[in-house]
Steps between C-alpha positions, in 0.01 A plus 500: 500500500773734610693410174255560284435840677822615444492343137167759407700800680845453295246456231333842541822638562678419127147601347502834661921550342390363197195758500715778638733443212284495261378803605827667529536454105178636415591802722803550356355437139195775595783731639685500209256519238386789681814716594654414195232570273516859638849527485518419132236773417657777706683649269185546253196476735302826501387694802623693785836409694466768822798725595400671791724694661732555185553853338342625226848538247581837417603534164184379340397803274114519324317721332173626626215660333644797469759400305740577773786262579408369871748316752308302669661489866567835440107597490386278793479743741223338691342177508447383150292267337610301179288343270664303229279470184498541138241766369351325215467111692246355364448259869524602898725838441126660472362360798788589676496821383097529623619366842752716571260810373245424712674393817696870439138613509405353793759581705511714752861614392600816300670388189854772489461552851519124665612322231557491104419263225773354221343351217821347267433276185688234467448481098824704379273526138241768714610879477414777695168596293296183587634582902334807429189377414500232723560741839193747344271218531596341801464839708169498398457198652604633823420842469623653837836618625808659293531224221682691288788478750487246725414227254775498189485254178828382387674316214835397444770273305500177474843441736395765743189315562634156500723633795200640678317144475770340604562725825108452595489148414237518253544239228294536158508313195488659173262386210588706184387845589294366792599412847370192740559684880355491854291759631696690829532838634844529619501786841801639579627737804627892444870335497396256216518211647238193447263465775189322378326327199139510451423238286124461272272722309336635841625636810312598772518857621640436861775261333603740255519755749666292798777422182554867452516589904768267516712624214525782675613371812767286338357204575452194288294196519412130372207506246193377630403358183792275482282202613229597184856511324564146581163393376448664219728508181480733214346345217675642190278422228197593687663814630335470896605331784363118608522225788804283437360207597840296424697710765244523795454120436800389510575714856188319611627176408851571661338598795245221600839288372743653782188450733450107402879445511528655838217290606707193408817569638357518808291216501777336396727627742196394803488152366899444444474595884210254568712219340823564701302464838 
């Protein structure tokens, strides 16, 4: 009786490190597939790669709707706003555009007095005349506060704004004379350095202005969109954001995994101490 006991325990016991095993490799083949996966498409993968805390560069020279040649961290001389677009987009550049108008609407805060909007295309084919037009109908759209200063239209060169990408960590693809892009404000302190990304089409009036407070204090923070981030993908061809089921899936999966396998190493660690009495 006692034999056969200790037969069924040393039984269970090489079942649960042949199932722990096997569940090791299928771990390590999730964990891979995953991690590397993302690796490989890092270098090409659209979207927004956060730099808080880093400086605006300060040789990056635009032109703005006056035709007048504009450095950048020269001209933030209060907490700024940047929204990178293209002004003739035929996909979320619009909305984004609407969004911002209308949360600048909203707001309780004087546009030129608490803060000031940068509008910069990143489409080195657009010229100063379409910035133009573009800034006369957007301060329509918001049609309060001094506008005509505190919110300028810019264009520039192709390297100047490949540099300015870069030092946001906004990657685009280009299509022939179209672009495939995220939709982010970028909000930046008085000194020009990064302090928060507001990421979508809308923002909500207290976020927007919380974002701009902070600028001005110095003082940076973690987006709290970066969980929608993680769920949601851009969608290139369809030009909007959707639920990527693969990656939230797969953490799912990883995580009731670690659970199970915890589960049996301690089983198996309770019965390997049942055996020895």
């Amino acid at each position: 009786m006692a034999q056969n006991q200790a037969k069924q325990k040393r039984k269970k016991l090489i079942m649960s490190k042949l199932t722990q095993n096997v569940l090791f490799t299928l771990l390590f083949a999730l964990l891979f597939s995953l991690f590397s996966s993302n690796f490989l498409r890092a270098d090409n993968q659209l979207g927004v790669y956060e730099q808080l805390d880093q400086f605006l560069a300060d040789d990056l020279v635009f032109t703005d709707e006056k035709f007048e040649k504009v450095n950048l961290r020269d001209a933030i001389v209060m907490p700024t706003v940047i929204a990178l677009v293209y002004y003739e987009c035929p996909g979320i550049c619009t909305p984004l555009m609407n969004g911002l108008a209308d949360v600048m609407k909203k707001s309780d805060l004087v546009i030129n007095k608490d803060y000031q909007v940068f509008t910069i295309s990143f489409s080195h084919f657009e010229k100063t005349i379409l910035a133009q037009n573009k800034k006369k109908t957007y301060e329509k759209l918001v049609g309060k506060g001094d506008t005509e200063n505190g919110w300028r239209f810019f264009t520039g060169d192709s390297i100047t704004i490949r540099r300015l990408l870069d030092n946001i960590g906004y990657q685009i693809k280009q299509e022939g004379a179209d672009f495939i892009h995220p939709a982010t404000l970028v909000v930046l302190s008085p000194g020009g350095k990064i302090t928060r990304y507001l990421h979508g089409t809308y923002f909500l009036p207290f976020d927007f202005k919380m974002a701009i407070v902070e600028a001005g204090l110095g003082r940076s923070g973690a987006t709290i969109n970066k969980v929608l981030k993680f769920c949601f993908s851009y969608d290139a061809e369809g030009k909007r954001y959707v639920f990527n089921v693969t990656k939230v899936s797969g953490s799912i999966i990883l995580l009731l995994a670690l659970t199970f396998l915890g589960y049996l190493i301690i089983s198996g660690s309770r019965n390997k101490k049942n055996t020895n009495i």
